[in-house]
N, C-alpha and C positions, 0 to 999 in steps of 0.2 A: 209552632213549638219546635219542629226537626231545627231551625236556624238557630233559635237559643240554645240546643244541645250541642251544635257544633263545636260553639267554643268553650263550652263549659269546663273541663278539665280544665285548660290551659289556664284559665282566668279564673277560677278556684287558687289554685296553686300563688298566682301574682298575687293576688286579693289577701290572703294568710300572709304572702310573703312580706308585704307592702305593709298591710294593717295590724301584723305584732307588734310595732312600735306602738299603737294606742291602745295595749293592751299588756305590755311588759311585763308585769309582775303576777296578773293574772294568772291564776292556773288554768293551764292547755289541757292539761290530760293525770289522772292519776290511775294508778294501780297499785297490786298488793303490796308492792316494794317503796310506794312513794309517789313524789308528784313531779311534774315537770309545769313553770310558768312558762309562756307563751316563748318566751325571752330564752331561755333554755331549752325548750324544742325545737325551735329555729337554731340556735346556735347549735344543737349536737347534731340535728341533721345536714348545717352545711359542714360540720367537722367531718362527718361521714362521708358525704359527697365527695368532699378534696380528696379523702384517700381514695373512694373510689375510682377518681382522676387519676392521680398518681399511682394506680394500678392498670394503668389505661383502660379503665371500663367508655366505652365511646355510648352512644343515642344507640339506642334495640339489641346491644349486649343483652346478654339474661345476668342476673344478678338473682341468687337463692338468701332466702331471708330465714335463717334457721335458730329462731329464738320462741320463747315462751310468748307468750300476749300483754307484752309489758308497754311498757314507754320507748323503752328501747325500740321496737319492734316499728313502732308504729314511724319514729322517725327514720328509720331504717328506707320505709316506704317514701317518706318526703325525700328523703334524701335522691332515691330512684329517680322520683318524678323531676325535681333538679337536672339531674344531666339526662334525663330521657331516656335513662335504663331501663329494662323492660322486671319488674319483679317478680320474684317465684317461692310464695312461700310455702317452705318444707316444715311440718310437724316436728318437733325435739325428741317425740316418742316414736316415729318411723323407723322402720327395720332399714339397717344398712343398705342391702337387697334394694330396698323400695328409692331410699334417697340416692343412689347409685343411678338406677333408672331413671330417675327424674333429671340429674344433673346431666347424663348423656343425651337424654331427648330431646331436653330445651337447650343443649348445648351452654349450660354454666359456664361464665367466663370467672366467677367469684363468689366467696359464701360472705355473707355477715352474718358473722355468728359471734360469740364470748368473746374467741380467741384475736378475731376481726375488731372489736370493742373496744380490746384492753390497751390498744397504744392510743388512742383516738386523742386528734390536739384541738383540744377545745378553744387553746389560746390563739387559732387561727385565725389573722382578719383578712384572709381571702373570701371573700363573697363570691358567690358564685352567680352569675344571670342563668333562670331557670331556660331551660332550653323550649322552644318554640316545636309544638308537635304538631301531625297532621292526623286527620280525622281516622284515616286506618292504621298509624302507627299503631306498635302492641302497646300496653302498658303492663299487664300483668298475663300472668298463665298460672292457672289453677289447676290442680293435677286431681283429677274423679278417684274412686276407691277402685274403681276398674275390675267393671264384672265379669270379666273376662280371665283377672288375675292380676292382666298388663292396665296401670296405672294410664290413664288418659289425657294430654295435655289439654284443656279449655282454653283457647284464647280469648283475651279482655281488648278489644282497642278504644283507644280515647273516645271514638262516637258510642262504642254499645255499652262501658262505665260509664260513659256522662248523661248515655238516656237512662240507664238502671239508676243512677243517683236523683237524678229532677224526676224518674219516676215515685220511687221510695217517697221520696222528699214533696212532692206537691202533691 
């Protein structure tokens, strides 16, 4: 099983990337505000990606994901795994204080948030090739409620996501 987990991430990611064409109109994902087809979460997460480019976010940047649990949100996170940003999602109702910490620890190179969203060019046919990760690369970092007070970063890397996912999952 450790072998199938290795490349799990990466070939998740190609797999969605690859097979929304035979699923196009299909809805991907809904929430309170609405729905997103397959065709339309791929498209808003490579819109997101290129900006992220075009703000030179490079492979294991930190990129903060400061939205509600929406649609947005989640492609937010495709969009990361795209160019192999590392994501870090911050609470909309976190004390200043706390997201402050957060950005300095993991060293935030950028937020997607609302303000992040609102130029977003959908009309972009830049495609992007997802970037090719290695088993310790980070993917994400989660930050604990820190009982201590100080907020504690968790790190995610591609093998311990891709065993907690085929764990959950099988």
């Amino acid at each position: 099983m450790v072998k199938k987990q290795k490349w799990f991430m990466n070939k998740l990611l190609k797999y969605i990337l690859a097979n929304h064409k035979n699923q196009t109109n299909n809805v991907s994902i809904i929430d309170k505000n609405g729905s997103f087809t397959w065709d339309e979460l791929i498209t808003y997460s490579n819109a997101i990606a290129n900006k992220l480019l075009k703000t030179n976010i490079d492979k294991q940047d930190c990129v903060s994901i400061e939205l509600p649990n929406t649609k947005e949100f989640v492609a937010g996170i495709i969009a990361c795994q795209i160019i192999g940003a590392v994501y870090v999602p911050v609470g909309t109702l976190y004390p200043q204080e706390r997201i402050n910490l957060i950005h300095k620890d993991s060293n935030v190179k950028t937020v997607i948030n609302s303000d992040f969203l609102q130029d977003i060019e959908l009309n972009c046919k830049e495609k992007i090739t997802p970037v090719d990760k290695n088993d310790n690369d980070i993917e994400m970092i989660i930050y604990t409620s820190g009982s201590t007070g100080k907020p504690k970063g968790v790190i995610h890397t591609v093998e311990s996501l891709s065993e907690s996912i085929i764990d959950t999952a099988f």
